[in-house]
Backbone as a chain_set.jsonl record, in Angstrom:
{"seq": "XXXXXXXXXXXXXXXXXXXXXXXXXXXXXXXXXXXXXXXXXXXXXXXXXXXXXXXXXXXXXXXXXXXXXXXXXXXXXXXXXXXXXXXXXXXXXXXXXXXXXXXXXXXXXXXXXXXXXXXXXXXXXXXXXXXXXXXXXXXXXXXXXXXXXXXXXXXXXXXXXXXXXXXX", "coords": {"N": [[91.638, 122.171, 24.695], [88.315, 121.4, 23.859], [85.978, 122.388, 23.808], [85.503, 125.952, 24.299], [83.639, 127.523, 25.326], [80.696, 127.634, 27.178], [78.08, 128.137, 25.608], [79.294, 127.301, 23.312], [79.651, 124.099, 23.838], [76.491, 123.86, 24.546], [75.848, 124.251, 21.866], [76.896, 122.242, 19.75], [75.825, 120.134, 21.479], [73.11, 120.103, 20.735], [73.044, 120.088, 17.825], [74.447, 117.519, 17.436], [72.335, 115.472, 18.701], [70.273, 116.674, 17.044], [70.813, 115.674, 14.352], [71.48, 113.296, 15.073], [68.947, 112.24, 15.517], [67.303, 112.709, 13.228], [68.833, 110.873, 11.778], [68.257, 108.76, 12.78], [65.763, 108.299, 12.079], [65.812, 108.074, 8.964], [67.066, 105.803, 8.676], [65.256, 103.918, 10.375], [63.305, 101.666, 9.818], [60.129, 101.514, 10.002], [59.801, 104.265, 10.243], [59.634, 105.642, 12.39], [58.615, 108.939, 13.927], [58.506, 109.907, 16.624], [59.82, 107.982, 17.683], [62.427, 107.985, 16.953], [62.737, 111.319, 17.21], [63.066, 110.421, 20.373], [65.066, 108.776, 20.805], [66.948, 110.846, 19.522], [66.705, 113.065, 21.374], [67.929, 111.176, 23.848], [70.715, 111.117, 22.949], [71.628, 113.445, 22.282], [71.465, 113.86, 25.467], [73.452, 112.484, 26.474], [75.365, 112.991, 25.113], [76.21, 115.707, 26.105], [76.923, 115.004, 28.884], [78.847, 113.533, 28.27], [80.696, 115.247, 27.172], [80.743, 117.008, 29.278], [82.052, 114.917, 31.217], [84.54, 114.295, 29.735], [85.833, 116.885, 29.313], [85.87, 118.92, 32.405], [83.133, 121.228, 33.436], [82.113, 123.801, 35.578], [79.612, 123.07, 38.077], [76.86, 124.264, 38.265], [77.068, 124.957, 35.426], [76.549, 123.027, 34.085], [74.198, 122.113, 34.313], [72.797, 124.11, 33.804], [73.096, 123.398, 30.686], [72.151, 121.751, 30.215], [69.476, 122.556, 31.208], [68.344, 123.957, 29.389], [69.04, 122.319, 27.459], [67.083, 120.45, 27.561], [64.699, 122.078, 27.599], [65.362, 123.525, 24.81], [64.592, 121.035, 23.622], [61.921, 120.425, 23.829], [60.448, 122.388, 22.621], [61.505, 121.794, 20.188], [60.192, 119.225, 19.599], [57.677, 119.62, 19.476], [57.624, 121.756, 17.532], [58.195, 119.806, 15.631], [56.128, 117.522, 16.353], [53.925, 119.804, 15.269], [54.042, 119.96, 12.161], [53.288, 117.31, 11.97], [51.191, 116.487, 12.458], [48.68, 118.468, 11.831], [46.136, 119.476, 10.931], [45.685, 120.179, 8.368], [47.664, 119.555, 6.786], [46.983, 116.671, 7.004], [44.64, 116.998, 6.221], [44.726, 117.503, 3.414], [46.238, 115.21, 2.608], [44.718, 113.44, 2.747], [42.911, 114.227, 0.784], [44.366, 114.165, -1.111], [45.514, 111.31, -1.329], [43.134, 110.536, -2.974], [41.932, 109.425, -5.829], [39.204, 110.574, -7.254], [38.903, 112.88, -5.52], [37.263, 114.331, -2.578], [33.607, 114.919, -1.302], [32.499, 117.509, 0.706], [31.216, 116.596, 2.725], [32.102, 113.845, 2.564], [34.575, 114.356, 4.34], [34.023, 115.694, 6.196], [32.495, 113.311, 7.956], [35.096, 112.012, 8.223], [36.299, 113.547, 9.854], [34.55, 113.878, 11.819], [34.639, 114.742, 15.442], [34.006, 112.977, 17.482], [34.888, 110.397, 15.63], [37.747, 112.331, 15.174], [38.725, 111.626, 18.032], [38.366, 108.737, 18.228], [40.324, 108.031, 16.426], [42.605, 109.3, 17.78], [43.21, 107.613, 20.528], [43.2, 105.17, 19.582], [45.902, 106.023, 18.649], [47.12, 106.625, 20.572], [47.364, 103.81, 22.192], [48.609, 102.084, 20.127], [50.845, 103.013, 20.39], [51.207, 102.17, 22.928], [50.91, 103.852, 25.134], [48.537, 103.954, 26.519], [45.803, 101.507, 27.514], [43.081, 99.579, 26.423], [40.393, 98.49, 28.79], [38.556, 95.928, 27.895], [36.469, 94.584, 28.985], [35.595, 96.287, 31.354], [35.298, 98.772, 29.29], [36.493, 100.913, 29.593], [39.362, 102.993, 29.232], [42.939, 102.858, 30.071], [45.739, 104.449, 31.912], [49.089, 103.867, 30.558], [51.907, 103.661, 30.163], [53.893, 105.062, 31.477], [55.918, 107.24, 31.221], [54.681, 109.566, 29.154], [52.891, 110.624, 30.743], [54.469, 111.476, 32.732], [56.104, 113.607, 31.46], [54.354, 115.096, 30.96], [53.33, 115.658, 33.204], [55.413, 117.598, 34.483], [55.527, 119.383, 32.445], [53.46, 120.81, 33.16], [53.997, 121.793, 35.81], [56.231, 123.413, 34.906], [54.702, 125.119, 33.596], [53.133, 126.198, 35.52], [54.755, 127.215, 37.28], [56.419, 129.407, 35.452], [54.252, 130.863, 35.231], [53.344, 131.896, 37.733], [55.749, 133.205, 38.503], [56.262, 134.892, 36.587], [53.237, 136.153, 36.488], [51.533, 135.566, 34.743], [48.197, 135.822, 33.379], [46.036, 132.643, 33.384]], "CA": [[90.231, 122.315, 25.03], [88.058, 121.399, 22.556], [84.862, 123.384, 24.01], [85.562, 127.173, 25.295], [82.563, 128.355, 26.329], [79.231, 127.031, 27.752], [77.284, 128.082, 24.315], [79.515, 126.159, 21.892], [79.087, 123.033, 24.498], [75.205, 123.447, 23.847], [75.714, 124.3, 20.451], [77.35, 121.347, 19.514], [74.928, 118.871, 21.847], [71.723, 120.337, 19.93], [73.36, 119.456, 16.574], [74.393, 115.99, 17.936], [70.669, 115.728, 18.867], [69.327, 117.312, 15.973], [71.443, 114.732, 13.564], [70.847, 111.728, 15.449], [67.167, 111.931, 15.41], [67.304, 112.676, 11.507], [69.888, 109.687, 10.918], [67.712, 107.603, 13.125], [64.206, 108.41, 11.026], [65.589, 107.95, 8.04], [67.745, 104.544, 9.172], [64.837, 102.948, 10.619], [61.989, 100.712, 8.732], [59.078, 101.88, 10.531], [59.417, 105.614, 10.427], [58.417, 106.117, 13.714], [59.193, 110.085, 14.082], [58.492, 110.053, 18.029], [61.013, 106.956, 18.349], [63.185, 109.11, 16.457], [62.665, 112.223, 18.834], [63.282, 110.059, 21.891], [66.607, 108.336, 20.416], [67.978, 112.101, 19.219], [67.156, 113.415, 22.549], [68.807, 110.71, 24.183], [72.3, 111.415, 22.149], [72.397, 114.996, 23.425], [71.938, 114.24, 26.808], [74.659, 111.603, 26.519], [76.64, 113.647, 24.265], [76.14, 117.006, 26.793], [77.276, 114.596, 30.023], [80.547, 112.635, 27.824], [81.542, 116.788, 27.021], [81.362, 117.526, 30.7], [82.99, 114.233, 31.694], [85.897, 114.893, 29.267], [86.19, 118.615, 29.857], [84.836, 119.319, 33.427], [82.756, 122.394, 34.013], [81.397, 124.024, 37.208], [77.898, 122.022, 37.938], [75.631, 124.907, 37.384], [77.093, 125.725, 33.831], [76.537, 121.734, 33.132], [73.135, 121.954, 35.195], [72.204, 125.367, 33.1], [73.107, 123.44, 29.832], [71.541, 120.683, 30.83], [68.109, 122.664, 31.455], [68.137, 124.932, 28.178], [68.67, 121.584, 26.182], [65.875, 119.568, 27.449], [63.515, 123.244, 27.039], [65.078, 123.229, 23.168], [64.236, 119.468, 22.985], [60.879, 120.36, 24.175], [60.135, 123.391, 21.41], [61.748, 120.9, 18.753], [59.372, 118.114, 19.615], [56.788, 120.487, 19.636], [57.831, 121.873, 16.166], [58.054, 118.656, 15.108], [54.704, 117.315, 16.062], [52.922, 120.301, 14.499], [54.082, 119.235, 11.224], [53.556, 115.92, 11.448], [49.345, 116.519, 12.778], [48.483, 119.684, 11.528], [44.903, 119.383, 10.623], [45.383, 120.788, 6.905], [48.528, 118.641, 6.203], [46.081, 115.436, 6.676], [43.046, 117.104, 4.887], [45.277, 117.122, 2.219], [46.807, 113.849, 2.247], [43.334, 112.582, 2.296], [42.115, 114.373, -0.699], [45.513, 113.66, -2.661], [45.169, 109.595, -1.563], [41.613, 109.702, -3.974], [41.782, 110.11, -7.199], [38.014, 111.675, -7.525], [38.342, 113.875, -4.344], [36.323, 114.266, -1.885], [32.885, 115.481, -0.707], [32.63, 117.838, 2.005], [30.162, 115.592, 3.897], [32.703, 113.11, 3.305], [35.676, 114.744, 4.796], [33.18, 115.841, 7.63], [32.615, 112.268, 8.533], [36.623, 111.326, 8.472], [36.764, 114.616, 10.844], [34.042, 114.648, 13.211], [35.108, 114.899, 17.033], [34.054, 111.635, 17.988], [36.128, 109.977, 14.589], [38.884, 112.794, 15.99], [38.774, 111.528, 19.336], [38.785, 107.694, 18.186], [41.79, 108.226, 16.288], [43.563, 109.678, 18.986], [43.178, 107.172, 21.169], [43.797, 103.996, 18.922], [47.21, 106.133, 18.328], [47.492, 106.142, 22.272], [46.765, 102.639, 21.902], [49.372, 101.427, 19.114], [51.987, 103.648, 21.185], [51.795, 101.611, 24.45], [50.509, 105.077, 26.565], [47.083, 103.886, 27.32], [45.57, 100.602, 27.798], [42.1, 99.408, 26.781], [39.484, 97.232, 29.108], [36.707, 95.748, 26.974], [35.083, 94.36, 30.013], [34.567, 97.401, 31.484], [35.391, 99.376, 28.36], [37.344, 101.949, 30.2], [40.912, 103.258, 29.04], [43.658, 103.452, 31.621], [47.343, 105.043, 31.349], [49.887, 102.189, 30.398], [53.152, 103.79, 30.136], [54.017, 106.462, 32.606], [56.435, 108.443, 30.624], [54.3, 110.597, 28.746], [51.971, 110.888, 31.416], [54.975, 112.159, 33.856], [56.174, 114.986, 30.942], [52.908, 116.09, 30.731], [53.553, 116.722, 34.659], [56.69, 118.463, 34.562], [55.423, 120.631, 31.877], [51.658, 121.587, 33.601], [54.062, 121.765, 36.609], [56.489, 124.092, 34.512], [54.075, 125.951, 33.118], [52.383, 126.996, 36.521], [55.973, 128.081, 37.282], [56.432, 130.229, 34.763], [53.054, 131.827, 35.302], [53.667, 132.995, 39.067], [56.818, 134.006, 38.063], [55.768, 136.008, 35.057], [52.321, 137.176, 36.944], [50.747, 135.422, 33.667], [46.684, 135.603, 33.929], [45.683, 131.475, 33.054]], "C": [[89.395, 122.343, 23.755], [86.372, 122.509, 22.472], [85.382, 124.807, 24.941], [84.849, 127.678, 25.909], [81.572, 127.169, 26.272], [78.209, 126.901, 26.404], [77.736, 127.096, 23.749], [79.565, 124.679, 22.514], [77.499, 122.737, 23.856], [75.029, 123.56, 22.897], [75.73, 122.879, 19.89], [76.161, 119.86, 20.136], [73.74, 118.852, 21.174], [72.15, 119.599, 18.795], [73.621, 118.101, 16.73], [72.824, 115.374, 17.706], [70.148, 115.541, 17.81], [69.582, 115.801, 14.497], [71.25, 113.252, 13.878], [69.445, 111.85, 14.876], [67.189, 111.997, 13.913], [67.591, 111.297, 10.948], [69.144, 108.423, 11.441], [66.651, 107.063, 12.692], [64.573, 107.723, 10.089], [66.106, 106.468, 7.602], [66.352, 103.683, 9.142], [63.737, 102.836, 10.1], [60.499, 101.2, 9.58], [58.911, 103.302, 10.757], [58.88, 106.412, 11.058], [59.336, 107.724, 14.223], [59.226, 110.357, 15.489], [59.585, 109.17, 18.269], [62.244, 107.556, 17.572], [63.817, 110.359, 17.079], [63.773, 111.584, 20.092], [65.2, 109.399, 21.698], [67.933, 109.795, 20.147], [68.014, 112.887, 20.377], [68.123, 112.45, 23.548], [70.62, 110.796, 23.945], [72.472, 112.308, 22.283], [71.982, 114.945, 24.443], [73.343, 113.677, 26.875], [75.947, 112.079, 25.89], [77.126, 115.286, 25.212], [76.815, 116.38, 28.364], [78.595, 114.333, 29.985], [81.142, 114.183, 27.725], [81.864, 116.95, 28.588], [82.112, 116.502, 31.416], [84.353, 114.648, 31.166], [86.544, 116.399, 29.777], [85.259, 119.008, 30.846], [84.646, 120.393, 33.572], [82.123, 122.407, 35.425], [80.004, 123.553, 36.962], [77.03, 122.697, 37.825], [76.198, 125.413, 35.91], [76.518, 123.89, 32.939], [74.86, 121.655, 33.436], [72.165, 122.824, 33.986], [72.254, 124.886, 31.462], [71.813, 122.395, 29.703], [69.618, 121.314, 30.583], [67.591, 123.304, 29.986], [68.291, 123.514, 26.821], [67.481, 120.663, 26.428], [64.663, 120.959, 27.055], [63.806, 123.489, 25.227], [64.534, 122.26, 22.636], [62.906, 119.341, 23.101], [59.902, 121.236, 23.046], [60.535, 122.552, 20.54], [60.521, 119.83, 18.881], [58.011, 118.918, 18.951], [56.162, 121.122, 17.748], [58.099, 121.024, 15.057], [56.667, 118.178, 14.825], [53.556, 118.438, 15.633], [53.07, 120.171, 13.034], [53.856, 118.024, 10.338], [51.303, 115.797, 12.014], [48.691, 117.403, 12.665], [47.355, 119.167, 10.905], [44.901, 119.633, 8.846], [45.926, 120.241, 6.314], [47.378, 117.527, 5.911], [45.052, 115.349, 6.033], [43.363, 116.742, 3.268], [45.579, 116.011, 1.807], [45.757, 113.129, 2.026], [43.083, 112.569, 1.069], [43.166, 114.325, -1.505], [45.408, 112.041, -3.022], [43.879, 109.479, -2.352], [41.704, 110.503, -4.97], [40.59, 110.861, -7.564], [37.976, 112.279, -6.75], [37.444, 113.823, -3.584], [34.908, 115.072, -1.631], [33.282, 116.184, 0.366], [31.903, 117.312, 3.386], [31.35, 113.852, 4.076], [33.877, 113.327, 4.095], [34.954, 115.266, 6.311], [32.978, 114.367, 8.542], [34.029, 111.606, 9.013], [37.469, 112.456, 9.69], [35.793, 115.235, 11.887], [34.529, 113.898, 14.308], [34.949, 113.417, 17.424], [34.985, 110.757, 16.848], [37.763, 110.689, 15.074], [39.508, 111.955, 17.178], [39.174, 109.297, 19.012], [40.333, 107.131, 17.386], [43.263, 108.269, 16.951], [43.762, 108.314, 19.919], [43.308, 105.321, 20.678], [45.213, 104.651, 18.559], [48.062, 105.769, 19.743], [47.905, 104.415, 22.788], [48.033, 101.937, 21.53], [51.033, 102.19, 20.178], [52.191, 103.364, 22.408], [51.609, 102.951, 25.664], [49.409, 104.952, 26.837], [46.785, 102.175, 26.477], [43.891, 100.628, 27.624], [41.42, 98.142, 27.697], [38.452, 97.051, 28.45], [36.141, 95.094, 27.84], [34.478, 95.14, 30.673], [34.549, 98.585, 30.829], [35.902, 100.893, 29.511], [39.001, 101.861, 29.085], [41.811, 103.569, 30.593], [45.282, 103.981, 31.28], [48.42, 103.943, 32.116], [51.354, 102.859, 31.208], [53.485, 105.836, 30.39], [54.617, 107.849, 31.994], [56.195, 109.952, 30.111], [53.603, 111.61, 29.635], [52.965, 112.057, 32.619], [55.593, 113.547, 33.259], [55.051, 115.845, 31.038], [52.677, 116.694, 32.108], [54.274, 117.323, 35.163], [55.677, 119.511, 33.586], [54.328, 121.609, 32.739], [52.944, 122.384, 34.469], [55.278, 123.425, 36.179], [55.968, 125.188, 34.451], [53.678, 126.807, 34.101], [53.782, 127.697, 37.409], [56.142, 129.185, 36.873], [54.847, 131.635, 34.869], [53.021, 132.514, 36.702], [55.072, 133.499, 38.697], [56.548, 135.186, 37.557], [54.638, 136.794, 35.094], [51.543, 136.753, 35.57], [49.611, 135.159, 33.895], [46.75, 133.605, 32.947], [44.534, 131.682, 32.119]], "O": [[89.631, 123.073, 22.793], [85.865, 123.104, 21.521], [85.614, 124.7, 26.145], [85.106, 128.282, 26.951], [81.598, 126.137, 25.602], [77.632, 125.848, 26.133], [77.073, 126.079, 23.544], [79.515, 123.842, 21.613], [77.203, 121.859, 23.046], [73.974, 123.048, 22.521], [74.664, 122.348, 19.576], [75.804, 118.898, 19.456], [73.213, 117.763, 20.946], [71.695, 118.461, 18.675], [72.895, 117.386, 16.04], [72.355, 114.924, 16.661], [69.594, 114.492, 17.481], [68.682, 115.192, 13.918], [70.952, 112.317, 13.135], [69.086, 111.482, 13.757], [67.021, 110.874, 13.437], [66.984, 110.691, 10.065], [69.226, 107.32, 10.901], [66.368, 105.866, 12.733], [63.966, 106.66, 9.959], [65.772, 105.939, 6.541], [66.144, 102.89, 8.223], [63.076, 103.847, 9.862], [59.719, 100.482, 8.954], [57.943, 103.656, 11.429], [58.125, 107.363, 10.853], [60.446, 107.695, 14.756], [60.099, 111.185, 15.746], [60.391, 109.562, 19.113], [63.254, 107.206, 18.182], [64.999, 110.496, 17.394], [64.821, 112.045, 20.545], [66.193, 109.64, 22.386], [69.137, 109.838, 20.398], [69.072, 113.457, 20.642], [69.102, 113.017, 24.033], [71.498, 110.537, 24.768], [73.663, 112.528, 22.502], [71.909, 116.089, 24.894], [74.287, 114.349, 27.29], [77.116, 111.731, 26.054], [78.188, 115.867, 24.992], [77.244, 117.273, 29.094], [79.427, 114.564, 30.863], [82.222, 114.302, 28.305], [83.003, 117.01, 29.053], [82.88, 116.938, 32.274], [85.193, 115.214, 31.865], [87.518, 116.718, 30.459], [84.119, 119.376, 30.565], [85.641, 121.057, 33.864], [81.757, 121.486, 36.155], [79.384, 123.625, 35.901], [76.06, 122.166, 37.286], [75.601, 126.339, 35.361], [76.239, 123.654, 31.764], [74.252, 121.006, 32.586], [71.156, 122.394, 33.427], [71.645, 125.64, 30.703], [70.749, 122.501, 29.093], [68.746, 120.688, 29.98], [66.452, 123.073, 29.581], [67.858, 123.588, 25.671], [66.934, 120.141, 25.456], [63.799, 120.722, 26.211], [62.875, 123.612, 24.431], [64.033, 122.272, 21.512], [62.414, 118.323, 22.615], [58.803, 120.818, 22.68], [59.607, 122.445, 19.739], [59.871, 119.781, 17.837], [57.529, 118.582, 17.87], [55.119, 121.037, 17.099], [58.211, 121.344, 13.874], [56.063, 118.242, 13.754], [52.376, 118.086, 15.63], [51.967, 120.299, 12.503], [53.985, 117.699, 9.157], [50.496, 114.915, 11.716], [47.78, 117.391, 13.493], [47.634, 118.209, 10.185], [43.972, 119.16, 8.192], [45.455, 119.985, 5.206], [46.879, 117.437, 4.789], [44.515, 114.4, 5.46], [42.768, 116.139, 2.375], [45.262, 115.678, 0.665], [45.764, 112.223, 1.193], [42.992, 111.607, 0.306], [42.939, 114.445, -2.709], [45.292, 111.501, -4.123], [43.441, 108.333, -2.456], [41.62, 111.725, -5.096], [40.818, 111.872, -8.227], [36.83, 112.728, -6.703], [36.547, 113.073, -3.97], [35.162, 116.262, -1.819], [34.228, 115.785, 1.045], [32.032, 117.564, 4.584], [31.449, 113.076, 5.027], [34.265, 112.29, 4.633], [35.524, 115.123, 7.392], [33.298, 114.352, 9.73], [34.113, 110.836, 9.97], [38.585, 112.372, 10.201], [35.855, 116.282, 12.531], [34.807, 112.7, 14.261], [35.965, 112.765, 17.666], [36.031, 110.384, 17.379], [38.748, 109.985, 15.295], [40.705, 111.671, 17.204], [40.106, 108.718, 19.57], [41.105, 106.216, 17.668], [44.356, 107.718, 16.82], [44.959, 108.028, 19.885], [43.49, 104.423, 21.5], [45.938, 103.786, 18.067], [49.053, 105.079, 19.984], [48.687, 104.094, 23.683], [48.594, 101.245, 22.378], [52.062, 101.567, 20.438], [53.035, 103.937, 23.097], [52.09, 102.954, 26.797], [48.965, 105.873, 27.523], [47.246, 101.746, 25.42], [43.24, 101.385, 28.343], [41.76, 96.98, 27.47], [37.511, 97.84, 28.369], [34.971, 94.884, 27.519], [33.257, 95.119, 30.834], [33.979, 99.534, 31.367], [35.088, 101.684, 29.987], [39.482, 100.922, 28.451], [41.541, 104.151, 31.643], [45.783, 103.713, 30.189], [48.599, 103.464, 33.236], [51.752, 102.663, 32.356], [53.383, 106.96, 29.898], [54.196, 109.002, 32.098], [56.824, 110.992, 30.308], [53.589, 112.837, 29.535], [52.507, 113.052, 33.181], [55.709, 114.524, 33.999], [54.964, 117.066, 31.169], [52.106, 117.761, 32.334], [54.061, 117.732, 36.304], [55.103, 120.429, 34.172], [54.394, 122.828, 32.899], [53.145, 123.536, 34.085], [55.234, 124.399, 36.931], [56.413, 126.192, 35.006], [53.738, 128.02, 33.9], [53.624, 128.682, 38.13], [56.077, 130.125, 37.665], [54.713, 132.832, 34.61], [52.665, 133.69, 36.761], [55.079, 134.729, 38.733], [56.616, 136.298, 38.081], [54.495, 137.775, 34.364], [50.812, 137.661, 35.174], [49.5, 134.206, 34.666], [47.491, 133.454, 31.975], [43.964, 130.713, 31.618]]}, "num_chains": 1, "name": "protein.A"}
């Protein structure tokens, strides 16, 4: 038996996980840290299913690993993307990319809400999760994926809050 307990199963699939996504960043030419993410989560589910094919457990201990690694994969992402868009990281990178520094009127212009907001949404954009029309200049949601985490989690979340008696 090469796994004894249920922990060192998820131990082992996180690090899988954790190592892919690293080996896959630093592998691939475009440095896309979300396609990164999605490839290292993929390799611990696949690596958490081939453990329980090889060595079969009872279906709620594979079910229960199963749920605690997509909720770590969800805090890693998480702890991921605040590193990687952290408002202070990019202030910086701004004012390191210019050799004379910046104004604060110009760093106000590269950070007001509407510049924020067009950012965002040319990243939406370049990432295939939203779709523009320039005839009737609307946006619409391309690629379902994100759109359907974002409804597990709300859907999570409002879980956790009757559960837990948490005020909203």
């Amino acid at each position: 038996m090469i796994f004894h307990t249920w922990s060192l199963q998820l131990f082992f699939t996180i690090l899988i996980s954790i190592f892919t996504q690293i080996a896959f960043y630093r592998i691939n030419a475009s440095k896309d840290i979300y396609k990164s993410l999605k490839v290292g989560f993929q390799s611990g589910l696949i690596c958490s299913l081939l453990i329980n094919y090889l060595q079969p457990q009872k279906f709620p201990i594979l079910i229960g690993n199963i749920i605690i690694f997509i909720l770590f994969t969800y805090t890693y992402f998480h702890w991921i993307n605040m590193g990687e868009t952290a408002r202070r990281v990019r202030i910086l990178h701004e004012i390191g990319s210019v050799k004379n520094g910046l104004t604060l009127k110009e760093l106000e212009n590269k950070y007001s809400p509407k510049q924020i907001l067009i950012i965002r949404l040319k990243r939406l954009i370049a990432k295939d999760q939203i779709l523009f029309d320039g005839q009737s200049k609307k946006y619409y949601k391309k690629n379902m994926s994100i759109y359907l985490l974002a409804t597990v989690v709300s859907a999570y979340s409002k879980l956790l809050q009757k559960i837990l008696y948490l005020p909203r």
